[in-house]
N, C-alpha and C positions, 0 to 999 in steps of 0.2 A: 475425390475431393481435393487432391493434391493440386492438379491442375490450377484448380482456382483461389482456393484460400492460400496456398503457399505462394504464388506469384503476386498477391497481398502482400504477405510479410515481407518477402523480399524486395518488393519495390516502394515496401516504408522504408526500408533500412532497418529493419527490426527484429532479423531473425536473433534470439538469442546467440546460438553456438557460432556465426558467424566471426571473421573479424572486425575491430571496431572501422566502423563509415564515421566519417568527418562528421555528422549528423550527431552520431553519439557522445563527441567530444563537447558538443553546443551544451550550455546551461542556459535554464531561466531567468528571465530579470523578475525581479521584486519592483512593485512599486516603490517611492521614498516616502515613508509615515511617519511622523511623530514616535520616538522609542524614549525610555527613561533612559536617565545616564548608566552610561556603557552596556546597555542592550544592543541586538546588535545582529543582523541578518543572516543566518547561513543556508550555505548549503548544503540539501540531502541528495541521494541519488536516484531516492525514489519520492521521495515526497517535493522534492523540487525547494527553492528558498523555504525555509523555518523561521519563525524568531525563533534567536536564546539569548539566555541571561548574559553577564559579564563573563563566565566562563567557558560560551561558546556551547551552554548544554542546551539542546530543545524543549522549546515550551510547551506544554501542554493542559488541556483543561478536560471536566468531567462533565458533560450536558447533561440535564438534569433529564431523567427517563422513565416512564411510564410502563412497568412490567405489567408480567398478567396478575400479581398477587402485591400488587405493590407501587412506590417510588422508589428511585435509587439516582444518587449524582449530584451535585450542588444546584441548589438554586440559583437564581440572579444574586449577583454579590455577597453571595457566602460560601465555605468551603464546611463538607461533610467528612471531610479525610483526614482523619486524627492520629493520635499517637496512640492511643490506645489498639489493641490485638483483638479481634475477632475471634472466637473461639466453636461457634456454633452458626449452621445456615441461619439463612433468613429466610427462609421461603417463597423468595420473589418468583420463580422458576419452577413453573411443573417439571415432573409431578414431585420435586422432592418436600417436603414439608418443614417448618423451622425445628431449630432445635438440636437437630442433630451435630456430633462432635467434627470440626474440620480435621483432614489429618496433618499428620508431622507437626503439630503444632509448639514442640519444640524449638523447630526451624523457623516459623511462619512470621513473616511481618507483619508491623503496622501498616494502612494504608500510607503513614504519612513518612514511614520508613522505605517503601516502595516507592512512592510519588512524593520525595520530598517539595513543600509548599516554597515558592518562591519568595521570602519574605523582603519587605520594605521595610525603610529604614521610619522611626516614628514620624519622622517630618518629612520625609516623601510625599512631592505632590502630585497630582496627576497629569497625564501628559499624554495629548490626543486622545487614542480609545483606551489609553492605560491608564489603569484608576485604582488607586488602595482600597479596598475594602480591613473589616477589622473580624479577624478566627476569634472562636467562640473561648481562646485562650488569652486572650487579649493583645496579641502580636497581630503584626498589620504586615498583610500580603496583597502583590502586583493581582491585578484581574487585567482582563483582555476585553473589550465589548462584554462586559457584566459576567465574566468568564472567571474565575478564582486559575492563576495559575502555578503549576507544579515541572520540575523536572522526573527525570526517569532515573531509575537507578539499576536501566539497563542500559545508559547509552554512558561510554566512557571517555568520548575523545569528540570535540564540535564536528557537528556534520553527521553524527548519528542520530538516527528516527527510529530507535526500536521499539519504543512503549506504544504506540499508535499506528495510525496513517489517517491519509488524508483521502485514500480510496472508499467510497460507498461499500462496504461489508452485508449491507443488511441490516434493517429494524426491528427482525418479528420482535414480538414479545418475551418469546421462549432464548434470544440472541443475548449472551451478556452486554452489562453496559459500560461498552469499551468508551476508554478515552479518545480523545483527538489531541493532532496535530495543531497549534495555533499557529496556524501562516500567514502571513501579510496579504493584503489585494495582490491579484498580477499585473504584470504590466504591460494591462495590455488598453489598445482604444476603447473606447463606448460601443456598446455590437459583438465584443467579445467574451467567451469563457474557457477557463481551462479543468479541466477532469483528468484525476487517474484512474489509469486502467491499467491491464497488466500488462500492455506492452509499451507503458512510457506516461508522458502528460499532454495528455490529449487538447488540440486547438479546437474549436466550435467557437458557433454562434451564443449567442446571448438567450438562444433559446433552446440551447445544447443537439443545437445538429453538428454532423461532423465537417472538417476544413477539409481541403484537399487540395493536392500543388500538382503537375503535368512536368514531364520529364521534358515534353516540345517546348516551354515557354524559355524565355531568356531572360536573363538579369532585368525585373522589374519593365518585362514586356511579354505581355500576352499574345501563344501562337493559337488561341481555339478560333476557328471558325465557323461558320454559320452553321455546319452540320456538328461540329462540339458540342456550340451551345446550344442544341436541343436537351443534352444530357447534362452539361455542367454547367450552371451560373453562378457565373462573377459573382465574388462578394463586393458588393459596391460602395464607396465612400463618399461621404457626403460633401456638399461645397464646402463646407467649415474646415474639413479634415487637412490634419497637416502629417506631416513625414515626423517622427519621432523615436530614436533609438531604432530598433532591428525592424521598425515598421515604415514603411514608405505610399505613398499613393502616386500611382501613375494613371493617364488616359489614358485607354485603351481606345478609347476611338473618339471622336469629339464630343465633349459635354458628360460624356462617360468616365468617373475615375474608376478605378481600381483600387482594392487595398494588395499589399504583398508584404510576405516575412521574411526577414534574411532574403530581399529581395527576390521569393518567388510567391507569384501572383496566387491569389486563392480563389477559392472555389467552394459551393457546395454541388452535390449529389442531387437530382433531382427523384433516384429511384430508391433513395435513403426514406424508407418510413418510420424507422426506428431512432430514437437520439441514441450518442454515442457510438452509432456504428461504426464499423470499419470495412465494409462492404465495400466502399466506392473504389480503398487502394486493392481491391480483387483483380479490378480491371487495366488490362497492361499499360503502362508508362502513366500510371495514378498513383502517387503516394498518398498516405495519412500523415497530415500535419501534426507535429507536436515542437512543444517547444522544447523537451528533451528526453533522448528514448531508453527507455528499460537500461540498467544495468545487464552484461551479457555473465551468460549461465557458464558454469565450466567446461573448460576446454572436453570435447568428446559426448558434451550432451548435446541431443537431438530432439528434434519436433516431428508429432506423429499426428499422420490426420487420424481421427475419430468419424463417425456418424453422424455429431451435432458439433464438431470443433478441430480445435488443434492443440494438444497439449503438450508440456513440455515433459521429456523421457530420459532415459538415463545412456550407454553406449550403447545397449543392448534392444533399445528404443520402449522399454519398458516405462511405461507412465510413473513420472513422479508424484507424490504425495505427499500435502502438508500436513498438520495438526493443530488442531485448531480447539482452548479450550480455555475456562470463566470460570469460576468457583464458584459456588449458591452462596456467598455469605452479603452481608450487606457493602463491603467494599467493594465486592464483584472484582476480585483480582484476579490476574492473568496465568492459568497453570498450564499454559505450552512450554515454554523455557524447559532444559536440563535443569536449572536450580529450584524447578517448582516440585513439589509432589509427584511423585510419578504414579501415584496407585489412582489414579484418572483414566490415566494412559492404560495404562496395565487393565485396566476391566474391559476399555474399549476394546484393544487390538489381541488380546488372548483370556480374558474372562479372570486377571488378576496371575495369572501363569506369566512368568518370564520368557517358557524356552518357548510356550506359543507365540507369543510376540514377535519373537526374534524370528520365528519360522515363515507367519501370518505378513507380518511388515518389515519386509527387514532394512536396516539403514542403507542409504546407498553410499558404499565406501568410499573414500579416498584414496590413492595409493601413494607412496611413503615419500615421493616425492612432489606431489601436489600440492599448487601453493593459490590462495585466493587470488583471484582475476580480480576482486573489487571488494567495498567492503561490505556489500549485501550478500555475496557468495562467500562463504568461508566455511576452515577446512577446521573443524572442532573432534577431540578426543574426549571418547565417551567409554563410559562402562558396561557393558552390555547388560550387567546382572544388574546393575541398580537403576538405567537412564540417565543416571546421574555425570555430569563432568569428570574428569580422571586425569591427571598426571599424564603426559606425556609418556611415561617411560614406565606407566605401567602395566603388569603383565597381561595379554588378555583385552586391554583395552584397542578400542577402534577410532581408525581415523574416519570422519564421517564429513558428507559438505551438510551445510547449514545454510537456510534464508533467512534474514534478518535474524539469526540467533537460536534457528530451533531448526532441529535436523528433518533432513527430507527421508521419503520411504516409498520403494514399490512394493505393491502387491501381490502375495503368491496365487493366486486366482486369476492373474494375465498374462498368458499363454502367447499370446504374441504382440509386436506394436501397433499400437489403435486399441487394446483393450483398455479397460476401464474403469473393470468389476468391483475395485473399490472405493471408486465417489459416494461422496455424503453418506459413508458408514462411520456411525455412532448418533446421540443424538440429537433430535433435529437435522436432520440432512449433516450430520458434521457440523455444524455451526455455532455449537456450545461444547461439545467433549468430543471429536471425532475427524476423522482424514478426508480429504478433498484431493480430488484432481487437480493440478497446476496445469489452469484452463490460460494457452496463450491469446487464444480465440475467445476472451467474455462476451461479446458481443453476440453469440448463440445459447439460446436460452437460460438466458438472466447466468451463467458458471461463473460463481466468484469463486475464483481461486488463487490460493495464497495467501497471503496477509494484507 
């Protein structure tokens, strides 16, 4: 499988451990919309532009969701996330039932200590899709498109996106219900969409096939010929169409325009049956269009093919592994983090035992000189008897890498690289309390992997 899905990656420009391609230095453009005073666009690395408030923090909302035992989320123009402390599930989530005690509750936030509410000023008016609504406290908070909005009080500095994404996760029913990312339109023509995936922000059609650019073409001139295009056609632009920002249209032959990005010409797949694929940059001197590519892993990690993919692995090419977990209560908050609970963790990866965990999953180190490539890869000290964060300089503690904030793990049950054996272990495939594969390949059967 090397062969052909890794001469993909590499001629996206996408391999993780690679060095950075010119490619990777490219950011997204935002549309220009209507924002209140001093809101204000940033940039993420992986989620691509964000709104945030005045102080640069990302916005976010909670859609309102339909569990198997339940609702959970805000409605149109109202916010569910209080100041008040949950203390007991909710039972929205098989099989656990309500009632029961959440733990460390000591420690535990309110929703609205977690996801502080973006408040407006009383005479705040609306402006474009931003509109006040009025908390059931009588303080008057920003919405987005009928959206109540909140910051994270995991992201510390503008340009971080840790509380959400903007990547499709999954809806089952048994899936908590995760916040999102509120990002602006992109900017792009009428015909266009963009998606993330796990290897960047994916260009498509409007009706989410994938883009695709030829290594033969020239600055906003197409080299396919009449044997090309049996297999790849022109994305074509209409007579209306004008050239605007990193987008341009060219003739390619008379009466025929062209669209192109950062002046190379596009394309779809005609043997793409699937949306979002990535299959087409398989094929030699094809890349995958995005408008900006994955942040790259640390120095010394490696990608391993698999039987259905390609995942990302450690030096030893051992598959890495996220964690991935929701709490049954009615806030439905996030207990992946170091500062969440760890006796979640602890039942999944060693049945509430410490040293099994540590034996079962173990973190994949740092070494003492290791310094974050970016800030979705980072290099965090952890305690291994609690999960918990630790002091730098204390005894015992480990230097660990981290994705967006919560540390990665391979698995003692793979034996060499390409193994596997612990994808979608915990439950529900991993997707409410349990570890997943860091799938670089999603595009082979449905692998969400990562955050």
């Amino acid at each position: 499988m090397r062969n052909l899905l890794s001469i993909g990656l590499i001629a996206a420009g996408i391999l993780f451990t690679g060095a950075a391609s010119a490619a990777d230095a490219a950011r997204e453009s935002a549309a220009n919309v209507p924002m209140p005073p001093g809101f204000r666009i940033e940039h993420s690395e992986v989620e691509g532009p964000v709104f945030a408030d005045p102080r640069g923090m990302t916005l976010y909302y909670w859609p309102l969701r339909t569990m198997r035992n339940g609702v959970t989320g805000d409605a149109a123009n109202a916010s569910a996330c209080t100041d008040e402390k949950t203390t007991k599930t909710a039972g929205l989530m098989s099989p656990y039932p309500p009632g029961l005690e959440l733990p460390e509750l000591d420690k535990r936030l309110s929703c609205a200590q977690t996801w502080p509410p973006v408040f407006a000023a009383d005479d705040a008016k609306a402006v474009g899709a931003f509109t006040v609504i009025t908390r059931k406290d009588g303080r008057k908070q920003w919405a987005y498109d009928e959206h109540a909005l909140y910051t994270s009080n995991r992201d510390k500095a503008p340009g971080d996106a840790l509380g959400a994404t903007t990547r499709d996760m999954g809806g089952a029913a048994e899936v908590p219900a995760q916040r999102k990312v509120a990002a602006p339109p992109p900017a792009v023509p009428p015909g266009f969409a963009i998606n993330t995936v796990a290897t960047g922000r994916q260009l498509l059609t409007d009706k989410y096939f994938s883009i695709y650019t030829s290594d033969r073409d020239g600055a906003n001139k197409s080299n396919c010929d009449a044997a090309c295009l049996k297999t790849w056609k022109p994305v074509t632009a209409p007579q209306s169409a004008v050239s605007q920002g990193e987008w341009t249209v060219f003739e390619r032959s008379p009466g025929v325009r062209q669209w192109a990005f950062r002046k190379k010409p596009l394309y779809t797949y005609v043997l793409d049956t699937e949306t979002s694929s990535l299959q087409g940059g398989d094929v030699a001197g094809w890349r995958v269009a995005y408008t900006q590519t994955a942040p790259a892993a640390p120095k010394g990690f490696t990608e391993q093919d698999t039987d259905i993919g390609i995942v990302l692995a450690d030096s030893k090419g051992m598959t890495i592994y996220t964690y991935n977990c929701g709490d049954d209560s009615a806030d439905q908050l996030d207990c992946s983090f170091p500062d969440s609970p760890q006796s979640y963790r602890l039942a999944i990866c060693g049945g509430g035992k410490v040293e099994r965990c540590l034996h079962d999953w173990p973190y994949v180190t740092a070494s003492a000189d290791a310094k974050s490539p970016n800030r979705t890869w980072t290099v965090m000290t952890i305690d291994p008897k609690t999960g918990h964060a630790a002091p730098d300089a204390q005894q015992g503690a480990l230097r660990v890498w981290a994705y967006r904030g919560i540390p990665v793990y391979t698995h003692y049950r793979d034996r060499q690289p390409g193994d596997y054996t612990g994808n979608s272990n915990g439950e529900f495939g991993g997707g409410r309390n349990g570890f997943r594969a860091f799938w670089l390949r999603d595009d082979y059967f449905d692998n969400a992997g990562g955050r």
